[in-house]
C-alpha positions as CSV (number, residue, x, y, z in Angstrom):
1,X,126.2,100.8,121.2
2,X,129.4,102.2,123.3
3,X,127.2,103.4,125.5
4,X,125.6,99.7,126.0
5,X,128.8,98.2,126.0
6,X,130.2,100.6,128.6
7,X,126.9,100.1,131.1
8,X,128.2,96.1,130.5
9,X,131.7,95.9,130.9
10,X,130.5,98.0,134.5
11,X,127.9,95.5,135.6
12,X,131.0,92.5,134.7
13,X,133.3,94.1,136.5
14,X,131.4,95.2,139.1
15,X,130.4,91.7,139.5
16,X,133.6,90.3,139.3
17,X,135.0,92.4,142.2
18,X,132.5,91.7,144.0
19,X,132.6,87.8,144.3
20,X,136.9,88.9,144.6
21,X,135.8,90.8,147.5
22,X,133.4,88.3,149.6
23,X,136.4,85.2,148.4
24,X,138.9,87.5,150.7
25,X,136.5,87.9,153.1
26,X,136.0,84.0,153.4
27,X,139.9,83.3,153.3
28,X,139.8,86.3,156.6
29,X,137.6,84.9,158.5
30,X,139.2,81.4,157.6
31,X,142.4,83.0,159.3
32,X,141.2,85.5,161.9
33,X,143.5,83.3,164.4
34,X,146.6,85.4,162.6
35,X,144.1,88.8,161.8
36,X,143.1,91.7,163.8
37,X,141.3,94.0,162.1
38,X,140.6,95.1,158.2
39,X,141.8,98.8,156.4
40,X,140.0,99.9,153.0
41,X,142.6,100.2,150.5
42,X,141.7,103.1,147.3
43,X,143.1,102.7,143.7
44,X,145.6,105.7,143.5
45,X,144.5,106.8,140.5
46,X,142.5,110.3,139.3
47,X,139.3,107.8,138.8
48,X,138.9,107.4,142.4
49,X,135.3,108.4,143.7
50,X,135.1,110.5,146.8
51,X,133.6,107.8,148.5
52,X,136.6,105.9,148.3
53,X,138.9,108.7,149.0
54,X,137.3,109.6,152.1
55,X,138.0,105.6,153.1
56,X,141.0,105.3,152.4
57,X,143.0,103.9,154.7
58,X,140.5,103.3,157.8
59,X,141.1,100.7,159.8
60,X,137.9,98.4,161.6
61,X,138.7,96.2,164.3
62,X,138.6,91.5,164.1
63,X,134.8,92.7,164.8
64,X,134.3,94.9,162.2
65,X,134.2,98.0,164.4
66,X,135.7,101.7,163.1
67,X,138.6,102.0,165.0
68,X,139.5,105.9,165.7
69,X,136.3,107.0,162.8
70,X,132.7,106.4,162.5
71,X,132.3,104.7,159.0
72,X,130.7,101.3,159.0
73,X,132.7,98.3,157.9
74,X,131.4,97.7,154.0
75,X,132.9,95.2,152.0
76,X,133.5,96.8,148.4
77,X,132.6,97.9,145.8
78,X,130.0,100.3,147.4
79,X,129.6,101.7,143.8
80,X,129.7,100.9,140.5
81,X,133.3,100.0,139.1
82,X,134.4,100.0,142.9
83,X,137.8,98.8,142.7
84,X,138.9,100.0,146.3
85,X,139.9,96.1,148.4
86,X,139.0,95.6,152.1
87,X,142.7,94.5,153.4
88,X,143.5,92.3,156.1
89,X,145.5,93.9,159.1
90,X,148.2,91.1,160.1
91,X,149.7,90.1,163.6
92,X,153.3,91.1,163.3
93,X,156.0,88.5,163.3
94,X,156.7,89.3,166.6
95,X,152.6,89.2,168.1
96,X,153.2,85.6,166.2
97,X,156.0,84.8,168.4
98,X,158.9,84.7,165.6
99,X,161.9,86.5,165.5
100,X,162.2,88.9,162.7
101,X,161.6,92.2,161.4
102,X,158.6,93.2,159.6
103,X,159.0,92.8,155.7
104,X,158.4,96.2,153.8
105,X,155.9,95.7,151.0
106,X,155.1,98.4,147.7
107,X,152.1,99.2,146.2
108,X,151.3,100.4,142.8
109,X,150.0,103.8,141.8
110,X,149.7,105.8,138.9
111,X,153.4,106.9,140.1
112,X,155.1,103.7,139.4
113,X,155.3,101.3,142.7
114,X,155.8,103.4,146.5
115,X,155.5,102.3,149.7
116,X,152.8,100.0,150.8
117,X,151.5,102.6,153.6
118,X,151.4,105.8,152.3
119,X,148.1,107.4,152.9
120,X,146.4,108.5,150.3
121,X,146.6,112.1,151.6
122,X,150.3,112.0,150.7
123,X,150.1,110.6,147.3
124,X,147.3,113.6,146.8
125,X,150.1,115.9,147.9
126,X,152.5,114.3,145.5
127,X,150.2,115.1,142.6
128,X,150.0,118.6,140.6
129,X,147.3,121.4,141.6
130,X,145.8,120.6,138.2
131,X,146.0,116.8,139.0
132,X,144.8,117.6,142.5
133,X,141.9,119.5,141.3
134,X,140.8,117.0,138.8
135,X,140.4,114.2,141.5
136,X,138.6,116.1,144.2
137,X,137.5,118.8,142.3
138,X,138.5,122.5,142.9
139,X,136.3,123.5,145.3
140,X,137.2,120.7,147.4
141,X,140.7,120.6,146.7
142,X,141.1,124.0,147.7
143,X,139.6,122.9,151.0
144,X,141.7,120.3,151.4
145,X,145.4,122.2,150.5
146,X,143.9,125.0,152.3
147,X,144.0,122.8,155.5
148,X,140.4,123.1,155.9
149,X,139.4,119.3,155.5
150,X,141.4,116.4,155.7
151,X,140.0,113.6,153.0
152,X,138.1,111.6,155.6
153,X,135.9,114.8,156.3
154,X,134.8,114.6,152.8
155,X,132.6,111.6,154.2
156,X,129.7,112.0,157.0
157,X,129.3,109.3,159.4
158,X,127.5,107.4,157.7
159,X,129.7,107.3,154.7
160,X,128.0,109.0,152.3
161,X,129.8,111.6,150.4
162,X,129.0,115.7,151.6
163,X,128.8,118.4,148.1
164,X,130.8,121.2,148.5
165,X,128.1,123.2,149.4
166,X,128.2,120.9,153.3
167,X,131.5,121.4,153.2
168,X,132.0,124.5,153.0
169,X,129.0,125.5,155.1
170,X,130.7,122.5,157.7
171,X,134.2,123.9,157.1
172,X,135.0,126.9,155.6
């Protein structure tokens, strides 16, 4: 029965985010007069997929094109118990015409709350090896501390996430 229960909770959920997900993409489009462009934004947590790794923090363009990458705009979750968010990128107070700085925002992470754009490659190298390891795994972790990868080459360009085995062959 756990395991039944488990397989529910993730179709709930799952559904949940999702209608979450297309709701903010509603309110966006509502507001693309103060909007220019959309960044995934990955639970910092050791249950993130590699899928949502490698996404973290991309940025698409007010027409939902890759800007500087070639991963195509998806609204999440692209798996089951996605809980990764497609953010909106803001006009700054000034592109609005108003006279102020920019407000500094914090995020949560497993850490406690840190700053609101740190990439997830730095909260990666804030972690332990063994914590490190545990989230991309060793082989790909080793890559990745190594220098060999950064986390958006865990993904091709289609999205979809490369083994080890394409990595290394790719990289290594």
């Amino acid at each position: 029965f756990a395991s039944n229960r488990h397989q529910a909770a993730a179709v709930v959920q799952t559904s949940i985010h999702t209608i979450a997900n297309d709701a903010r993409m509603a309110v966006y489009e509502k507001n693309s007069d103060i909007i220019k462009g959309f960044y995934w934004l990955s639970t910092l947590d050791s249950r993130t997929t590699l899928t949502c790794i490698g996404r973290s923090g991309l940025e698409w363009d007010i027409e939902k094109n890759p800007v500087n990458h070639s991963i195509p705009f998806a609204v999440p979750p692209i798996h089951w118990n996605c809980r990764s968010v497609m953010m909106p990128k803001l006009i700054t107070f000034r592109e609005a015409g108003l006279d102020r700085d920019e407000i500094k925002s914090t995020r949560s992470s497993k850490l406690g709350q840190i700053e609101q754009d740190i990439s997830f490659d730095k909260f990666l190298k804030s972690l332990s090896k063994k914590e490190q390891d545990e989230q991309l795994g060793v082989g790909r972790a080793d890559l990745w501390r190594d220098g060999k990868i950064t986390l958006k080459q865990l993904l091709d360009g289609n999205g979809r996430e490369l083994t080890l085995g394409e990595l290394k062959a790719k990289y290594d």
